[in-house]
C-alpha positions in Angstrom: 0.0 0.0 0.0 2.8 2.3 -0.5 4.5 3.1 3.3 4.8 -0.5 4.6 3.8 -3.3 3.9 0.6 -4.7 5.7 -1.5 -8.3 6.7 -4.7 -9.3 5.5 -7.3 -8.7 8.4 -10.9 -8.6 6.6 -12.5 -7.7 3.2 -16.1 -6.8 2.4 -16.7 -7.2 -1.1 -17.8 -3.8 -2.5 -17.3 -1.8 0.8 -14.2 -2.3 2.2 -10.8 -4.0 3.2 -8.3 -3.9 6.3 -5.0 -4.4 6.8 -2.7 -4.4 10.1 1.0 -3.3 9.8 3.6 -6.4 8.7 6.1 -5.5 11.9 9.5 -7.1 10.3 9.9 -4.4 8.1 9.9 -0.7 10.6 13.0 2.0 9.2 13.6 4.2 12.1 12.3 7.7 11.8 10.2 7.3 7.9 6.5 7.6 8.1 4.5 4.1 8.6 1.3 3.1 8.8 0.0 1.0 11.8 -3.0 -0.3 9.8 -5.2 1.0 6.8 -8.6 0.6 5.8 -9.6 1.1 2.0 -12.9 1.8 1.1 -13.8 0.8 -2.3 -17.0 1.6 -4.9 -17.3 0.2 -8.2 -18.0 3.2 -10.2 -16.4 6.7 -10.4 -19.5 8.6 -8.6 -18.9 7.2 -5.5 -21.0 8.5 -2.5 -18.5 8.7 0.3 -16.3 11.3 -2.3 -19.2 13.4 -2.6 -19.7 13.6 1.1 -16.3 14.6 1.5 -14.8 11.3 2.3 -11.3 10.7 1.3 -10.2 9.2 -1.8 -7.1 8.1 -1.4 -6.6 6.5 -5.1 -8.3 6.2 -8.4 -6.5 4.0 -10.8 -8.6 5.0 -13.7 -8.7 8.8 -12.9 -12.0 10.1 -14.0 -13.5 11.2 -17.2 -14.7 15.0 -17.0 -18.2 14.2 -16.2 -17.4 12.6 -13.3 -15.1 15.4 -12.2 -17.7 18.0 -12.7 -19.9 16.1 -10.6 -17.0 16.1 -7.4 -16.2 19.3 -7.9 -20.2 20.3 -7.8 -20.7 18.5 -4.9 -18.4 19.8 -1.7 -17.3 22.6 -4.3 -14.5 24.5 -2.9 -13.0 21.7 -0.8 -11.2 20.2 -4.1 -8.8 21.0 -6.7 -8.5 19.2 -10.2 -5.5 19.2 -12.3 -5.3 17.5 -15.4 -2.5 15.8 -17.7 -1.7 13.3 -20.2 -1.1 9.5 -19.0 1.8 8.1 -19.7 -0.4 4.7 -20.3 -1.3 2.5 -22.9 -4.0 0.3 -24.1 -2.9 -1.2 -27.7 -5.1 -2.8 -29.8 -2.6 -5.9 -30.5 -3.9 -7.9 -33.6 -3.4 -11.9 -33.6 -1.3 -12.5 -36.6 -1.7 -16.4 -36.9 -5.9 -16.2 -36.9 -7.5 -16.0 -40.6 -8.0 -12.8 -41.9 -6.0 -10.6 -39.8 -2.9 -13.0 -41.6 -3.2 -11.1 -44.2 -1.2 -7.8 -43.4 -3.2 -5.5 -45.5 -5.9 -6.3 -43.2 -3.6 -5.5 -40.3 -2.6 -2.3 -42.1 -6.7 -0.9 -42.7 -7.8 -1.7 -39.2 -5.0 1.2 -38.0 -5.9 3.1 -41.0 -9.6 3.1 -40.5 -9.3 4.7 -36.8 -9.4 8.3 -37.3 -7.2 9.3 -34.2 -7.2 12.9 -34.8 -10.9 13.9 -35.4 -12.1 11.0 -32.7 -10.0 12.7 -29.7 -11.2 15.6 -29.1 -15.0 13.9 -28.7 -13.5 11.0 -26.5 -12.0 13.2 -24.3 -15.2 14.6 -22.9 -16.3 11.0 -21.9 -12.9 9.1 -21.8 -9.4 9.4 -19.8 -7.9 9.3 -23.7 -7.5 12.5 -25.4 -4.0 13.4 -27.4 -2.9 11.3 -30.3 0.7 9.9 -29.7 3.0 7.5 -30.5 5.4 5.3 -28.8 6.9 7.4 -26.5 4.3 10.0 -23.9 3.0 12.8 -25.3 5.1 16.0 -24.9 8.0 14.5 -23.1 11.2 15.5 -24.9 11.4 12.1 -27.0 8.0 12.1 -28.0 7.1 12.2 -31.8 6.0 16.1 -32.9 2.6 15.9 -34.7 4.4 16.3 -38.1 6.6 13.2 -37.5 2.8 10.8 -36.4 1.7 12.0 -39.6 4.2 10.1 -41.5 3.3 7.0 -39.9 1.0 4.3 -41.0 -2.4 5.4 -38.9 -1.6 9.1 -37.6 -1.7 10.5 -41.2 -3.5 13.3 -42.2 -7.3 13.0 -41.5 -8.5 13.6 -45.4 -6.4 10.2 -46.1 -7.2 7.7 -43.5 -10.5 6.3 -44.3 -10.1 6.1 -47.8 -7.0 4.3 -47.7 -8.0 2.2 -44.9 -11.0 0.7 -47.3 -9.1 0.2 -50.0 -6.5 -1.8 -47.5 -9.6 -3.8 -46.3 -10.5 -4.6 -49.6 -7.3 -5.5 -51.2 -6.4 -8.2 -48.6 -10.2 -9.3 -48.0 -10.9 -7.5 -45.0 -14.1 -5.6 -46.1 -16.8 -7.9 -44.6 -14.5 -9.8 -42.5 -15.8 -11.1 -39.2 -13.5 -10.1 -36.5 -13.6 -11.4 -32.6 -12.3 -8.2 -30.5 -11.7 -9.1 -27.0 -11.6 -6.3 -24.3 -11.7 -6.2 -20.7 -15.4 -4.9 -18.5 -13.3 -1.6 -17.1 -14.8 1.5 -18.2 -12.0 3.6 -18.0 -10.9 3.6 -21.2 -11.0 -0.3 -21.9 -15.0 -0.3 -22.5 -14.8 3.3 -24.0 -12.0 2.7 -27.1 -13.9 -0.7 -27.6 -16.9 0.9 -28.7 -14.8 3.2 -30.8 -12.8 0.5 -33.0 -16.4 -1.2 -33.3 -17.6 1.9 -34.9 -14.5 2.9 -37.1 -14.0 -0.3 -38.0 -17.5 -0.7 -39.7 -17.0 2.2 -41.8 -14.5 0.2 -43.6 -17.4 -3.0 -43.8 -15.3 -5.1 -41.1 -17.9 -6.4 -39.1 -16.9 -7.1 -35.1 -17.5 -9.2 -32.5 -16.6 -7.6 -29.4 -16.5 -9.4 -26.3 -15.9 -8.2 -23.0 -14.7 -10.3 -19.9 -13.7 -9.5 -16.3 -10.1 -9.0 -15.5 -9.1 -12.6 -15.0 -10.9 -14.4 -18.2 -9.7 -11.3 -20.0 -6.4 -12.6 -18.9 -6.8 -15.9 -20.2 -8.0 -15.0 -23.2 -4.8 -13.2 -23.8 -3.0 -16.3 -22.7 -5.5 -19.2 -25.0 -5.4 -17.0 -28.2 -9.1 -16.6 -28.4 -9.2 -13.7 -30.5 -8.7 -12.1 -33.4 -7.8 -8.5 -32.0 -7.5 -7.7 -28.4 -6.8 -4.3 -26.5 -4.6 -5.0 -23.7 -2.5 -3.3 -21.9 1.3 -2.1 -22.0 3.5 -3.6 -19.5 4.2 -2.3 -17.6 1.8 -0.2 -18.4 2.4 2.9 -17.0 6.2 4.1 -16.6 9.0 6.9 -17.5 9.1 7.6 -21.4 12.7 6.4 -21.4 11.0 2.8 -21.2 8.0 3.6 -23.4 9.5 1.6 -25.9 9.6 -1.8 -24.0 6.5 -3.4 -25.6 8.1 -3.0 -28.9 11.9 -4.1 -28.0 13.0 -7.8 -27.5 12.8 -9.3 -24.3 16.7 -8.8 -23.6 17.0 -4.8 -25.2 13.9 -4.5 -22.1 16.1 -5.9 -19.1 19.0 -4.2 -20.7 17.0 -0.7 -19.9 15.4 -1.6 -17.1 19.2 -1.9 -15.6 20.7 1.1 -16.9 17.5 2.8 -15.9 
């Protein structure tokens, strides 16, 4: 939990969980905790926040409806600040299954999402809202705006659709049936799902979507049972200096992670 580690003592499933302090581990004179109590809520307009409760941690952060909805509630009693993540969710086609074997296929699904114009509208319900690349948006390595529009998917707007369909068609996409798998978080997982179901109909691929619970979702990462899945970097959030890890070889990783 951050200060110390801590022992299992009770958990309530969608209320709360305790913990008592481990006692091997005490540095003289650094902040501990003697036990902690977390109170959880499986949505983002949790009660106990608008009564002024504390919140110690949001994993998901919230989408601005939900933080228009805090700040109306005890009003002057919080502050919001607001940044990119350095996160990713990538939408990691299967190679081996039919269809997306073909890599024209491969190559319309990223030209079919229209990053740019789709953005701006998912940030006002969605923790997503700048178009990057590999490395976190405005950190001193990341890609300017005219270097993503060089790349396969981040082009200019006028040219992604129409080149994405005439991807599709030349490797056989355009009707294709295609099994997306995704995970049942709303923050952004459920969110960018909906998206790629939408863009990629434009382009007359016709998806499947299914959605599973963290440890099926799992699984199906692990069994192959899809065609497309969105998953998530690991790790998945991190300095940009090791944005680059999903895309390196396992031994270029550790070789980072140790210099880092």
């Amino acid at each position: 939990m951050g200060l110390r580690p801590v022992n299992f003592v009770e958990y309530q499933a969608c209320s709360r969980s305790k913990g008592s302090a481990t006692p091997i581990i005490n540095h003289k004179g650094l902040p501990y905790l003697d036990a902690i109590t977390g109170i959880y809520a499986d949505n983002q307009r949790c009660g106990s926040r608008r009564s002024r409760r504390p919140c110690g941690d949001e994993f998901r952060s919230f989408p601005p409806s939900a933080v228009d909805e805090l700040v109306g509630a005890p009003g002057d009693k919080i502050t919001v600040q607001t940044s990119d993540w350095n996160c990713a969710l990538i939408v990691t086609p299967k190679p081996q299954k039919k269809t997306v074997d073909d890599a024209r296929v491969r190559r319309a699904l990223t030209l079919a999402v229209d990053r740019w114009q789709s953005a701006p509208a998912l940030s006002k319900i969605a923790i997503v809202r700048t178009v990057g690349g590999i490395v976190f948006p405005g950190s001193p390595l990341a890609a300017t705006k005219e270097e993503l529009q060089q790349m396969a998917g981040t082009g200019p707007i006028s040219e992604i659709a129409s080149r994405g369909e005439a991807s599709a068609k030349g490797g056989g996409g355009r009707g294709a049936r295609i099994r997306l798998l995704n995970r049942s978080v709303d923050q952004p997982f459920k969110f960018l799902g909906i998206w790629l179901v939408d863009e990629w109909s434009k382009i007359g691929v016709k998806v499947t979507q299914r959605v599973l619970p963290t440890g099926p979702w799992f699984e199906g990462l692990s069994n192959g049972s899809f065609d497309v899945a969105i998953r998530r970097q690991l790790p998945e959030c991190h300095q940009p200096v090791l944005d680059v890890s999903k895309y390196q070889p396992r031994s270029a990783f550790t070789e980072a992670v140790r210099e880092f």
